[in-house]
N, C-alpha and C positions, 0 to 999 in steps of 0.2 A: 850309478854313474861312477866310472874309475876317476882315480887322482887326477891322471893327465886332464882327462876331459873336464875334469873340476877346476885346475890351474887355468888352462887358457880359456876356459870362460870367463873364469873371473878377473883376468887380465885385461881380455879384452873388454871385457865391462868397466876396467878401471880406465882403459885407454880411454875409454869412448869420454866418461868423466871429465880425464883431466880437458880432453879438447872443451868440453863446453863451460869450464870453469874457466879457462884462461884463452879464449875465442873470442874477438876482438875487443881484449883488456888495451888500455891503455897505460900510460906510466900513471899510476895512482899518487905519486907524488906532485905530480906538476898545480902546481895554483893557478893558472891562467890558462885560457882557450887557446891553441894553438890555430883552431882554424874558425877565430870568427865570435862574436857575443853571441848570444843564445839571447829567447826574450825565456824571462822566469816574472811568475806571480808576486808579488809584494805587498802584504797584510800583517796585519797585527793584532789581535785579537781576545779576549776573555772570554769564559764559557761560561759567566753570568751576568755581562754585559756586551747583546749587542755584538754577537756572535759570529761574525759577518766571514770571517778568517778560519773554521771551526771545521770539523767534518760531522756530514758530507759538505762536501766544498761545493759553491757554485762561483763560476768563475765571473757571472752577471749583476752579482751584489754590489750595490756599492757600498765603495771603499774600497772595491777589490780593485790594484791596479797592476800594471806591467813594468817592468826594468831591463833597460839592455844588461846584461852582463857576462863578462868575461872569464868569470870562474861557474862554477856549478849552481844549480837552481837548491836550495834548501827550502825543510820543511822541520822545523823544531815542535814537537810538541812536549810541554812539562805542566806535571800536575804542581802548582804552587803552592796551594795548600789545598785542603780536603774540601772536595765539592768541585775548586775553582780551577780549570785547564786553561794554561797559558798556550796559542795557536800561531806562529809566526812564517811565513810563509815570504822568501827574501832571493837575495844573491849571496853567494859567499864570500864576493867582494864588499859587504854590507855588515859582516860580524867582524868583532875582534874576538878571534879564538886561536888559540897555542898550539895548533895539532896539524898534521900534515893532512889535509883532505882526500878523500878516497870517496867514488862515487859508490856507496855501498850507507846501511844505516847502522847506526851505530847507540845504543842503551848508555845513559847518563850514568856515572860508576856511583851510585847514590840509588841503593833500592829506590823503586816505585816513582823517580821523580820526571823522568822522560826518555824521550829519544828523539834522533836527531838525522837528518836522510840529507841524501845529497846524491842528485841527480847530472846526470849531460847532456838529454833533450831540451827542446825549447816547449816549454810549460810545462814542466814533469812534474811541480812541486805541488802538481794539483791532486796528484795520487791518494792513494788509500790502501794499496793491496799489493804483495812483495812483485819484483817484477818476474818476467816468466821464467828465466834464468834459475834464478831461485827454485821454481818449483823441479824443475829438469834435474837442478844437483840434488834435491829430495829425493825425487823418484830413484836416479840411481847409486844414490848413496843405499835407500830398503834394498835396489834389485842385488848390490852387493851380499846384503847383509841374507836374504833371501838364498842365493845360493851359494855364500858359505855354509849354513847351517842343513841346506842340504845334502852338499859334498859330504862336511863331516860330521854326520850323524854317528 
């Protein structure tokens, strides 16, 4: 394969990218619903007592309940100490936290102790698995990387 043909494939592979990394983003800063509350899950839970809030999540447990809310559905999971996972499943009008909200998840800066998600459907925070988006920028972040190292061999 020539350079040329090297460049504008891997161009257009990046175009293709960037559209679905930023395809309908919102302002990631906003803290409030602009169009309306969302219902999100609301539990609280321990992973040796009484698990109800835990995954796999079932949304039929009780204790498990619903919340209108006007900012983003959250899903907190932290290991508290060893053995014991703390499960918290809320609104983000329902945490006091210091940081602009983005509906993306995000790793506690503390090795090993959790992570913390935050969703804009109504029941999202019932999750488990990245959303598809996610996988999309995977695939073609390899198909990048896949034919650069063919081009320049």
């Amino acid at each position: 394969m020539d350079i040329t043909a090297c460049f504008y494939l891997t161009l257009t592979t990046l175009l293709i990218m960037v559209y679905f990394v930023f395809a309908g983003e919102e302002d990631c800063l906003a803290q409030y619903r602009r169009d309306g509350p969302i219902l999100c899950f609301d539990c609280l839970s321990f992973s040796n007592i009484d698990n109800y809030c835990g995954d796999p999540f079932n949304e039929t447990t009780k204790g498990v309940k619903t919340t209108l809310c006007n900012g983003y559905c959250v899903k907190w999971v932290r290991n508290v100490r060893p053995g014991v996972v703390r499960y918290q499943r809320t609104c983000s009008n329902n945490l006091t936290i210091t940081m602009n909200i983005n509906a993306v998840c995000i790793a506690e800066s503390r090795p090993r102790t959790g992570n913390i998600c935050f969703c804009e459907k109504a029941k999202c925070n019932a999750g488990t698995s990245l959303k598809p988006e996610t996988h999309v920028r995977s695939l073609m972040t390899f198909l990048i990387l896949i034919i650069l190292l063919t081009c320049f061999r």
